[in-house]
mmCIF file of the C-alpha atoms, coordinates in Angstrom:
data_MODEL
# 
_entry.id   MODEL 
# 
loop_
_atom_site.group_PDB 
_atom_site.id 
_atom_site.type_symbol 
_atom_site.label_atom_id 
_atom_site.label_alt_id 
_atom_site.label_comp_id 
_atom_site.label_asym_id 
_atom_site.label_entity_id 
_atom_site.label_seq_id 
_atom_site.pdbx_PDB_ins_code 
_atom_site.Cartn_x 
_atom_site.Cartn_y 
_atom_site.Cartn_z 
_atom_site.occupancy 
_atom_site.B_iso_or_equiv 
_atom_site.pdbx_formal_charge 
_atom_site.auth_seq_id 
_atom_site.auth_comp_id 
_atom_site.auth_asym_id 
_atom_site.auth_atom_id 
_atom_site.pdbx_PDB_model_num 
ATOM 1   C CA . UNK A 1 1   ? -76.471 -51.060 -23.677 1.00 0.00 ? 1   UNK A CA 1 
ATOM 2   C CA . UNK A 1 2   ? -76.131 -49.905 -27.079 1.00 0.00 ? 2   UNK A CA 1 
ATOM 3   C CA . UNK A 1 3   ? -72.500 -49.124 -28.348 1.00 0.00 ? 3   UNK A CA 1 
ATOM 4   C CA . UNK A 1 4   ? -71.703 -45.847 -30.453 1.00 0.00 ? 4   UNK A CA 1 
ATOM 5   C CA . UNK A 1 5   ? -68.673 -45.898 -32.555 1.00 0.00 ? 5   UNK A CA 1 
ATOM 6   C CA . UNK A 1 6   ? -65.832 -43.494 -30.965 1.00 0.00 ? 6   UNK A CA 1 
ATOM 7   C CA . UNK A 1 7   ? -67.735 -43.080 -27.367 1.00 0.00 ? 7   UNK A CA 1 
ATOM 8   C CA . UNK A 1 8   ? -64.598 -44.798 -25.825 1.00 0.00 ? 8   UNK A CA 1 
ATOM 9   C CA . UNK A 1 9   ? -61.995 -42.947 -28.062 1.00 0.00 ? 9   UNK A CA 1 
ATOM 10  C CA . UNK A 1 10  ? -61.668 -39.883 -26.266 1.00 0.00 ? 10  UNK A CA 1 
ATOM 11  C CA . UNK A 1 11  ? -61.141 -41.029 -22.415 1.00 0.00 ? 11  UNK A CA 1 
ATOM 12  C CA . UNK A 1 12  ? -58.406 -43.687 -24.191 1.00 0.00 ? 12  UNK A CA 1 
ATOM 13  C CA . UNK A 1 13  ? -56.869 -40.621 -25.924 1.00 0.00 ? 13  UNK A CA 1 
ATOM 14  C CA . UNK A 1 14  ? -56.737 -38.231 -22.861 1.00 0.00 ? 14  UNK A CA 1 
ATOM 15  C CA . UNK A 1 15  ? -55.388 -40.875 -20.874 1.00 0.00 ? 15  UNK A CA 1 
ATOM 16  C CA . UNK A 1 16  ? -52.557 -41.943 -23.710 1.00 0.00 ? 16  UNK A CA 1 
ATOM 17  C CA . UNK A 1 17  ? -51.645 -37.932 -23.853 1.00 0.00 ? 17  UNK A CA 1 
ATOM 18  C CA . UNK A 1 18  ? -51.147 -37.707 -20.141 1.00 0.00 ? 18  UNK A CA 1 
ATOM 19  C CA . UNK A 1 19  ? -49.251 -40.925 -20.562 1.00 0.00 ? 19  UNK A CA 1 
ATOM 20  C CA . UNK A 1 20  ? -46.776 -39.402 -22.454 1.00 0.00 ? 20  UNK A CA 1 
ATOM 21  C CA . UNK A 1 21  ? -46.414 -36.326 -21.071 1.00 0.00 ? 21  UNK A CA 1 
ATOM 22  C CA . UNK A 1 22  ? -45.657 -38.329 -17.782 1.00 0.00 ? 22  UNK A CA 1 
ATOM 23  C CA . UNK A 1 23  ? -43.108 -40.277 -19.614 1.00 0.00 ? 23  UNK A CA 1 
ATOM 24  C CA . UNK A 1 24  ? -41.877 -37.050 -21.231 1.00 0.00 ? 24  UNK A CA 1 
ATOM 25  C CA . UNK A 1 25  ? -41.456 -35.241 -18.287 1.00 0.00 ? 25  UNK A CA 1 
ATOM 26  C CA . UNK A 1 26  ? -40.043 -38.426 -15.880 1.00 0.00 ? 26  UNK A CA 1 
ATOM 27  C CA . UNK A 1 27  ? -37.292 -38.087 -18.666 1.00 0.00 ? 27  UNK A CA 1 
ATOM 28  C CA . UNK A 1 28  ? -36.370 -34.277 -19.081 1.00 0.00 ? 28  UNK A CA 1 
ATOM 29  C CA . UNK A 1 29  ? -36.745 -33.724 -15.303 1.00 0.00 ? 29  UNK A CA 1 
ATOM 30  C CA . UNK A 1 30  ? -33.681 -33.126 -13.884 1.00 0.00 ? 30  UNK A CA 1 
ATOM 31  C CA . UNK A 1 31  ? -31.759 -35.094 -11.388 1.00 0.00 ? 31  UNK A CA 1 
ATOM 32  C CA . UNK A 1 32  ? -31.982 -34.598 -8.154  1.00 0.00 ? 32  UNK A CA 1 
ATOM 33  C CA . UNK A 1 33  ? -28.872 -34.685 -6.675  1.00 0.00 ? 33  UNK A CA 1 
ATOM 34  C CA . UNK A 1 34  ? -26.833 -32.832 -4.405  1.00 0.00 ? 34  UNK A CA 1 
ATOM 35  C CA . UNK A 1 35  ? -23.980 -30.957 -5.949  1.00 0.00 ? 35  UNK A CA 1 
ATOM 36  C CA . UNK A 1 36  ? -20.205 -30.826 -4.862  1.00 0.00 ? 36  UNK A CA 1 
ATOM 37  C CA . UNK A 1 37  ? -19.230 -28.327 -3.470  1.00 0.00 ? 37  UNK A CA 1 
ATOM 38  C CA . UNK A 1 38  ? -17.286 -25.617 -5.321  1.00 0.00 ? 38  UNK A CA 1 
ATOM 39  C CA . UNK A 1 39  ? -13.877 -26.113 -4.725  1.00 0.00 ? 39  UNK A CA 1 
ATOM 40  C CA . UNK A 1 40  ? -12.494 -23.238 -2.494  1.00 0.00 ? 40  UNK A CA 1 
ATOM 41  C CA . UNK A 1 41  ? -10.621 -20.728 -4.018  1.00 0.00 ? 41  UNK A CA 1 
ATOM 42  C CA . UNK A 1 42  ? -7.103  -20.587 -2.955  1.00 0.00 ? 42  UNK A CA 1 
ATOM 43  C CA . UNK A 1 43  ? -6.932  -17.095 -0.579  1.00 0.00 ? 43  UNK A CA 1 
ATOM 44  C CA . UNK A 1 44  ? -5.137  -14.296 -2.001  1.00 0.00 ? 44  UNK A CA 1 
ATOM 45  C CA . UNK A 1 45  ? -2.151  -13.155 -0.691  1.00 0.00 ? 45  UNK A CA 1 
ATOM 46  C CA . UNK A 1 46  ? -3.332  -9.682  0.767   1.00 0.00 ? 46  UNK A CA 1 
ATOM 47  C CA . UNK A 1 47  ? -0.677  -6.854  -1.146  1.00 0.00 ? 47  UNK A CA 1 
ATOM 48  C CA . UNK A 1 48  ? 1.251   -5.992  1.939   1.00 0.00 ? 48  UNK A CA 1 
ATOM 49  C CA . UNK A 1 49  ? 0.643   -1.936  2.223   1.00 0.00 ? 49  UNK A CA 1 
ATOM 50  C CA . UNK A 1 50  ? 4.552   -0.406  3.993   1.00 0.00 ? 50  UNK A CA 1 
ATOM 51  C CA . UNK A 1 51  ? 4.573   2.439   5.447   1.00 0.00 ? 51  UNK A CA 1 
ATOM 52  C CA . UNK A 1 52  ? 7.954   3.334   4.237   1.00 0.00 ? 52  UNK A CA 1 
ATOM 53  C CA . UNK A 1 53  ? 8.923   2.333   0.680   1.00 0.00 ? 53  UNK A CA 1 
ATOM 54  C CA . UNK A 1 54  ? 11.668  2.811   -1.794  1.00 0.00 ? 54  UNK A CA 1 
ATOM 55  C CA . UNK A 1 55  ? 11.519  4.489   -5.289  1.00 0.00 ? 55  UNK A CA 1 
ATOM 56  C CA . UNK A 1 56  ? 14.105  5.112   -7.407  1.00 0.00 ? 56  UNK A CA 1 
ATOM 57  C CA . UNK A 1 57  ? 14.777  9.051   -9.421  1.00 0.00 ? 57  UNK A CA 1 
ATOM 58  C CA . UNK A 1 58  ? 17.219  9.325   -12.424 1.00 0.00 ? 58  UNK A CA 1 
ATOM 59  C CA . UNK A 1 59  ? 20.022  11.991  -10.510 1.00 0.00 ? 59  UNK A CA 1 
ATOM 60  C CA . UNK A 1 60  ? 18.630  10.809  -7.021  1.00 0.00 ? 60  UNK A CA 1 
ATOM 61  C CA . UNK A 1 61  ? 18.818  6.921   -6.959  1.00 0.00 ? 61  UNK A CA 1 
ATOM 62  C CA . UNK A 1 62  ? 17.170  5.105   -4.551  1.00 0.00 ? 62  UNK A CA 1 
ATOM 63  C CA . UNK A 1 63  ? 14.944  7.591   -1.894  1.00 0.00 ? 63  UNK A CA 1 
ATOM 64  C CA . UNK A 1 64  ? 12.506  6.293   0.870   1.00 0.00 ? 64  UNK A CA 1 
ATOM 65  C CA . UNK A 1 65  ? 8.867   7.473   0.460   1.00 0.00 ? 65  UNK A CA 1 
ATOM 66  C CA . UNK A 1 66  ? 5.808   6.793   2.937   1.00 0.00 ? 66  UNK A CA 1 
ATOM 67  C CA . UNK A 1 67  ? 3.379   4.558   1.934   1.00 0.00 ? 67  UNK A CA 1 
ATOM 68  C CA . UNK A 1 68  ? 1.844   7.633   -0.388  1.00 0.00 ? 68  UNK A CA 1 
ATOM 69  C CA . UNK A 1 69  ? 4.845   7.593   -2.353  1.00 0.00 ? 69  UNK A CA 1 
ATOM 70  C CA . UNK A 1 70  ? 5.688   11.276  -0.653  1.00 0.00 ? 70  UNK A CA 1 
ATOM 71  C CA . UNK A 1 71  ? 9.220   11.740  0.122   1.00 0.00 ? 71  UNK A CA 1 
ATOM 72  C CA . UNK A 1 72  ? 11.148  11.943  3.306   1.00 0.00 ? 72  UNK A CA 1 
ATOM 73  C CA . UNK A 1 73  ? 13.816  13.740  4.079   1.00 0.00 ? 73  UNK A CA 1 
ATOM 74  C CA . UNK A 1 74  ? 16.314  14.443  6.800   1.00 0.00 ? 74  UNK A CA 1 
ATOM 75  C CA . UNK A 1 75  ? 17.821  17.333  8.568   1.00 0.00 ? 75  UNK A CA 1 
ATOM 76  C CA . UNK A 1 76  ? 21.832  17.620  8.809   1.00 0.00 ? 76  UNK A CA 1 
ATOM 77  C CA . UNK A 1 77  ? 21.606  19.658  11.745  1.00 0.00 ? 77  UNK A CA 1 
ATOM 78  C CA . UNK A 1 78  ? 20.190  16.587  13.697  1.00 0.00 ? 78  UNK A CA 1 
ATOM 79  C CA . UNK A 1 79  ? 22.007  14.143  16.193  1.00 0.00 ? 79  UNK A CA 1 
ATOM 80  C CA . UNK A 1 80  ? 21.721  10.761  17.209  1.00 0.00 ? 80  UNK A CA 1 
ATOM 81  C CA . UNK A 1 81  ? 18.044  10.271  17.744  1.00 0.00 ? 81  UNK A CA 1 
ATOM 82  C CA . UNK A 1 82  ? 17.529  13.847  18.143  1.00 0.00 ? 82  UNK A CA 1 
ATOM 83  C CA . UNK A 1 83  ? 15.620  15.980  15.897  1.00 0.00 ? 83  UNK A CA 1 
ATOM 84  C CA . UNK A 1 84  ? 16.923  19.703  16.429  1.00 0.00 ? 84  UNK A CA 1 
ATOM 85  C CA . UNK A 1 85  ? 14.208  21.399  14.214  1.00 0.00 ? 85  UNK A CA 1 
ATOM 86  C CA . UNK A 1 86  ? 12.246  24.120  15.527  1.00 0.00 ? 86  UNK A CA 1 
ATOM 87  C CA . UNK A 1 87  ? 8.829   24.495  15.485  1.00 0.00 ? 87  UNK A CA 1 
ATOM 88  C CA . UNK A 1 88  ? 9.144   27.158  12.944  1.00 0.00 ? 88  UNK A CA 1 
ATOM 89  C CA . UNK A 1 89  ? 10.951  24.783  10.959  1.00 0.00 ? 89  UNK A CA 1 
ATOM 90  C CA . UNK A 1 90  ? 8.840   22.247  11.233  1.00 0.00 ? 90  UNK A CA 1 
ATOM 91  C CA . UNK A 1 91  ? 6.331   24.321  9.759   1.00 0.00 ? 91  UNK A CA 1 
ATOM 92  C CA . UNK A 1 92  ? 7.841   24.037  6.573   1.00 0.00 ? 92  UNK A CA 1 
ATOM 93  C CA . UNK A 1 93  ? 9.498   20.845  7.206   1.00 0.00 ? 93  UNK A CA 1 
ATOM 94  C CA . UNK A 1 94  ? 6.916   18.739  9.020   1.00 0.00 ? 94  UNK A CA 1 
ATOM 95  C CA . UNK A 1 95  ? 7.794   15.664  10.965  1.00 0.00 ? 95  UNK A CA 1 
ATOM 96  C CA . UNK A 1 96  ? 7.371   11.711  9.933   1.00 0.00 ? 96  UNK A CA 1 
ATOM 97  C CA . UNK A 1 97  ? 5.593   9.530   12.158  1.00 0.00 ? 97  UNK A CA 1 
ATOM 98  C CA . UNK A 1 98  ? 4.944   5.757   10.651  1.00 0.00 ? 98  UNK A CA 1 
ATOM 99  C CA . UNK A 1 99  ? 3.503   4.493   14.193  1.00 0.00 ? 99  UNK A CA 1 
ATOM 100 C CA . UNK A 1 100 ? 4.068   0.791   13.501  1.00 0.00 ? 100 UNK A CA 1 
ATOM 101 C CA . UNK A 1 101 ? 7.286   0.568   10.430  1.00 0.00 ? 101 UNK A CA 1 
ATOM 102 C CA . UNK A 1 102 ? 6.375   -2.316  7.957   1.00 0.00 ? 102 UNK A CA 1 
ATOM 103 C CA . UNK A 1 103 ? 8.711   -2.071  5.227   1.00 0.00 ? 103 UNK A CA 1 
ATOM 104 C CA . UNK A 1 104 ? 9.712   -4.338  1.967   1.00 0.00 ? 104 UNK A CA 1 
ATOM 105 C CA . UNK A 1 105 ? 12.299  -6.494  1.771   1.00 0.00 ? 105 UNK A CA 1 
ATOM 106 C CA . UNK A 1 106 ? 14.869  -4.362  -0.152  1.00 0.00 ? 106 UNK A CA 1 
ATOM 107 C CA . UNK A 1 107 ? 14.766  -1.921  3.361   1.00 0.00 ? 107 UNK A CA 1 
ATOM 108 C CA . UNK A 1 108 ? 15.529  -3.483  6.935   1.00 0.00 ? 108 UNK A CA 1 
ATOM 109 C CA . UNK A 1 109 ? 13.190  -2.876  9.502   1.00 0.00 ? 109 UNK A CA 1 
ATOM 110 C CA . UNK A 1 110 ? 15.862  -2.930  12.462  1.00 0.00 ? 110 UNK A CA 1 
ATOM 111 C CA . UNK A 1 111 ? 16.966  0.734   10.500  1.00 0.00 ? 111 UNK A CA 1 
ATOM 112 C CA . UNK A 1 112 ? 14.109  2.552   11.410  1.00 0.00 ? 112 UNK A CA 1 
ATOM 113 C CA . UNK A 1 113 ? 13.111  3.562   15.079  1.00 0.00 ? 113 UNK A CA 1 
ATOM 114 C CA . UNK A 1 114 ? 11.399  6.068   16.451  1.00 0.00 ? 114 UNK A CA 1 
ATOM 115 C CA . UNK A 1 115 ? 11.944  9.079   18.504  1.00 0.00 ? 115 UNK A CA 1 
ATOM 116 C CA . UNK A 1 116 ? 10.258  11.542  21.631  1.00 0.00 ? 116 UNK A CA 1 
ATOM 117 C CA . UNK A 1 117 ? 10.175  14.877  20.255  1.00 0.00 ? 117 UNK A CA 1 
ATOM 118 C CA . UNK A 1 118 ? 10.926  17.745  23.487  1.00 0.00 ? 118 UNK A CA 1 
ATOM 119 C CA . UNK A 1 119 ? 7.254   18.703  22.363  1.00 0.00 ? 119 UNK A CA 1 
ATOM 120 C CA . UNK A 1 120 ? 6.499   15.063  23.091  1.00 0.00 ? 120 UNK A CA 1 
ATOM 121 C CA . UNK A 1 121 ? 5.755   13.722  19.819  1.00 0.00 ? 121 UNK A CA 1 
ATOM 122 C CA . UNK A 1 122 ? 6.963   10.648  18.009  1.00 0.00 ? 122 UNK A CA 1 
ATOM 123 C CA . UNK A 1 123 ? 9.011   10.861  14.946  1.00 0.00 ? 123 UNK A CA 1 
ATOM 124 C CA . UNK A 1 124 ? 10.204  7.766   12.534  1.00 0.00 ? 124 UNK A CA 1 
ATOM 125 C CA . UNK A 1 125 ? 14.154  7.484   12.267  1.00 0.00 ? 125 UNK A CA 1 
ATOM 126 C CA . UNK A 1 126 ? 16.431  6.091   9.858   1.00 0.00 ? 126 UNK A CA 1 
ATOM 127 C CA . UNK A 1 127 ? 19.635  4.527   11.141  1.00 0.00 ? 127 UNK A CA 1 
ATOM 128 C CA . UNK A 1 128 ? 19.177  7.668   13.609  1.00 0.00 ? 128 UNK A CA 1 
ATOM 129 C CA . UNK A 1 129 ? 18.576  10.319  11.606  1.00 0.00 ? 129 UNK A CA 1 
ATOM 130 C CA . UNK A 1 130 ? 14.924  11.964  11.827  1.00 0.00 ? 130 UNK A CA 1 
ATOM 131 C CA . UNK A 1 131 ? 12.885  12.093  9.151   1.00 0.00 ? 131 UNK A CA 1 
ATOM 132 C CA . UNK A 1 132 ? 10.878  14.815  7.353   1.00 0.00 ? 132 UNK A CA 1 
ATOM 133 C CA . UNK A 1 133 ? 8.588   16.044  4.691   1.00 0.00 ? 133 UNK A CA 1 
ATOM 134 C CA . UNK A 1 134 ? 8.658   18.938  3.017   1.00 0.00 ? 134 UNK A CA 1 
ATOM 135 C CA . UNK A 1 135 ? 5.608   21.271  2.257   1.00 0.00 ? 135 UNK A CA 1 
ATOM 136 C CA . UNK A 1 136 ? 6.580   22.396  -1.328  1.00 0.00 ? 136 UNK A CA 1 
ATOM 137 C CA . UNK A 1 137 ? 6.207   18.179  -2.114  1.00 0.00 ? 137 UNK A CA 1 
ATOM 138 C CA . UNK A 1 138 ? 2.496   18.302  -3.398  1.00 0.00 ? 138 UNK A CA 1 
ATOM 139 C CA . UNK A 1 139 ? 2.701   14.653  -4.715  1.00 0.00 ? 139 UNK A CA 1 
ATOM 140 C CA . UNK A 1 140 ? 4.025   10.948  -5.267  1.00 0.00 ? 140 UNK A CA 1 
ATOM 141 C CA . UNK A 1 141 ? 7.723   11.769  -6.354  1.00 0.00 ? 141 UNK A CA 1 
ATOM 142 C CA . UNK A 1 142 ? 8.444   15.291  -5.671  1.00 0.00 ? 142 UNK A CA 1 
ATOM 143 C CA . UNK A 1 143 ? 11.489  16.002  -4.677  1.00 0.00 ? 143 UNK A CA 1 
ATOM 144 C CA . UNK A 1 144 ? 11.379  19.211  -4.281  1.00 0.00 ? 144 UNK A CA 1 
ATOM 145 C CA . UNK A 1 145 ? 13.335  19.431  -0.808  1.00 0.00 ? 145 UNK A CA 1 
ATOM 146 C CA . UNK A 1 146 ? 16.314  17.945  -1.750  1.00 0.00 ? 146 UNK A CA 1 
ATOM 147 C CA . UNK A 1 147 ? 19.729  20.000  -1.251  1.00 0.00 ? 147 UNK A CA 1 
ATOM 148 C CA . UNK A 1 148 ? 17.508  22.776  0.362   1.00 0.00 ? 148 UNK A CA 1 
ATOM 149 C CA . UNK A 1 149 ? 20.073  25.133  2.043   1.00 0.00 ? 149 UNK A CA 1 
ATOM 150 C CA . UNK A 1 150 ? 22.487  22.207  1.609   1.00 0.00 ? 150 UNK A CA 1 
ATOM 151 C CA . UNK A 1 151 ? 21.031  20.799  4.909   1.00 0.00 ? 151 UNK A CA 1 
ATOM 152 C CA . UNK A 1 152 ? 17.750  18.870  3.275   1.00 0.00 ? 152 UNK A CA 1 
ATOM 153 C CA . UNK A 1 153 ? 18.289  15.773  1.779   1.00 0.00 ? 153 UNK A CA 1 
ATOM 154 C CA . UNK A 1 154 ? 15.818  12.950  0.484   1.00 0.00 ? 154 UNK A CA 1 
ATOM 155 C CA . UNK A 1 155 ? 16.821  9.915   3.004   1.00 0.00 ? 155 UNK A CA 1 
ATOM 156 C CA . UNK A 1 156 ? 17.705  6.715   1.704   1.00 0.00 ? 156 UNK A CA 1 
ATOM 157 C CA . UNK A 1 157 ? 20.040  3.759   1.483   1.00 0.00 ? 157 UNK A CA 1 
ATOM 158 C CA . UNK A 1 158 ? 22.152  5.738   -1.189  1.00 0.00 ? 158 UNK A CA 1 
ATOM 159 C CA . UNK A 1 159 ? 21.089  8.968   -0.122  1.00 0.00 ? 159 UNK A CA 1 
ATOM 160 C CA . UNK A 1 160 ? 21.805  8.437   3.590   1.00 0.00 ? 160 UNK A CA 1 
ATOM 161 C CA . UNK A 1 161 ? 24.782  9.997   4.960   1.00 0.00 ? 161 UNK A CA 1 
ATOM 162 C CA . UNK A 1 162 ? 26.582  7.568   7.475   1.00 0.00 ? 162 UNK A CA 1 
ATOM 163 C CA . UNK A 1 163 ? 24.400  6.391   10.335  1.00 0.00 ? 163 UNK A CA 1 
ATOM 164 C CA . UNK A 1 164 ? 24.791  9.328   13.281  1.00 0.00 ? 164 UNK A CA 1 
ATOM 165 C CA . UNK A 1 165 ? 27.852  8.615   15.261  1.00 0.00 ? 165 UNK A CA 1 
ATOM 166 C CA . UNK A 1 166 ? 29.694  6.592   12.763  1.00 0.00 ? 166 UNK A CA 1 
ATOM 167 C CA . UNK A 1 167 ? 31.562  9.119   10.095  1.00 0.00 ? 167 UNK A CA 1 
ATOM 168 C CA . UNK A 1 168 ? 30.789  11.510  7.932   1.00 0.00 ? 168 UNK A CA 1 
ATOM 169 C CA . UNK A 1 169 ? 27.765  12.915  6.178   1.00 0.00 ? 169 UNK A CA 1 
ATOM 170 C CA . UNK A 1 170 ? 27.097  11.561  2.841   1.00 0.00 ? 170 UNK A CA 1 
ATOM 171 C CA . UNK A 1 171 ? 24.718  14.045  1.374   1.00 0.00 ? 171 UNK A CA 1 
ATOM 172 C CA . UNK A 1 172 ? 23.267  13.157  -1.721  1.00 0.00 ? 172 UNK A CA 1 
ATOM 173 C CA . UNK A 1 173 ? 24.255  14.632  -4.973  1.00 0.00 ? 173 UNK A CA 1 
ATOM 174 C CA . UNK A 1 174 ? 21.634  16.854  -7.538  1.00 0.00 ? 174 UNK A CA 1 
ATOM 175 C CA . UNK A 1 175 ? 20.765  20.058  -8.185  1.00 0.00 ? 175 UNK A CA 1 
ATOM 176 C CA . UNK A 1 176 ? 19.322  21.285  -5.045  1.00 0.00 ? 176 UNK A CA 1 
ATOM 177 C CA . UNK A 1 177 ? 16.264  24.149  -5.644  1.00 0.00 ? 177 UNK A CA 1 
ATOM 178 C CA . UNK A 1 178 ? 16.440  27.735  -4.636  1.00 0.00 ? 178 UNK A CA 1 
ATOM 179 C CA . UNK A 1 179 ? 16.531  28.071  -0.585  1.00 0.00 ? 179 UNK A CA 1 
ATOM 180 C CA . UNK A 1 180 ? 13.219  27.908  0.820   1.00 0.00 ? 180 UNK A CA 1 
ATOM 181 C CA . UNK A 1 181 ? 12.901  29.782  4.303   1.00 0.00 ? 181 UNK A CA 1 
ATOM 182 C CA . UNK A 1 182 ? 14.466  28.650  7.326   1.00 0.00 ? 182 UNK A CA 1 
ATOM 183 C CA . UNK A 1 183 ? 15.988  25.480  7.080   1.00 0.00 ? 183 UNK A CA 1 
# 
């Protein structure tokens, strides 16, 4: 067999590069391992959402609100647990009905109850009284009802005249609007 110079240099270089790239690669490949898992992310207290809250008005104080911020009201001409408006009234003057009363600490929940209309509907109390919207209020914080005919007042814990039964009304004090329709 006769022997050429640099027959044999090519298959030793080939094999030599794919040497190394094996080596290369062995060492940048990555581990295989299986990770930790993440750690779990403490849960999130959920915002609690009340359906009766408490805001606060320069002139008013503190008023209660539902949970849209819209302010309730209640109706001197009420009794214990008894609302005495009309349906005409109502009209203008439409009922509250929170179904189930969650409300924040600064309120207590044992004030609020709820009533049988005569037409058979439910309506939220507080500490007896019945309470109300009023139709003029077209957002968060208007307060539009209060003093209305000197028998509509925003409810509240300052607002609130003594619970039914117990003394004396309390009305708030402000500048109450113009009279708006019946009651």
């Amino acid at each position: 067999m006769e022997y050429r110079y640099g027959s044999m240099r090519l298959p030793i270089l080939v094999t030599g590069i794919i040497s190394l790239l094996a080596i290369l690669a062995a060492c940048a490949a990555p581990a295989y391992t299986t990770p930790a898992p993440a750690p779990a992310a403490a849960p999130q207290a959920a915002v609690p959402q009340y359906t009766i809250e408490l805001q606060n008005k320069a002139g008013l104080g503190d008023y209660l609100t539902d949970s849209s911020g819209r302010t309730l009201y209640y109706f001197t001409k009420d009794t214990n647990d008894k609302s005495n408006a009309t349906p005409a009234i109502v009209q203008n003057w439409p009922i509250f009905n929170a179904g189930v009363i969650t409300v924040p600490a600064s309120l207590h929940a044992s004030d609020f109850g709820t009533i049988t209309r005569d037409d058979g509907t439910q309506q939220t109390t507080y500490k007896g009284w019945p309470l109300y919207y009023f139709v003029k209020d077209l957002g968060p914080g208007d307060t539009l009802g209060q003093g209305v005919n000197n028998v509509w007042f925003v409810a509240g814990p300052e607002a609130q005249p003594a619970p039914l039964g117990a003394g004396a009304q309390k009305p708030m004090t402000g500048s109450p609007p113009a009279p708006y329709g019946t009651y």
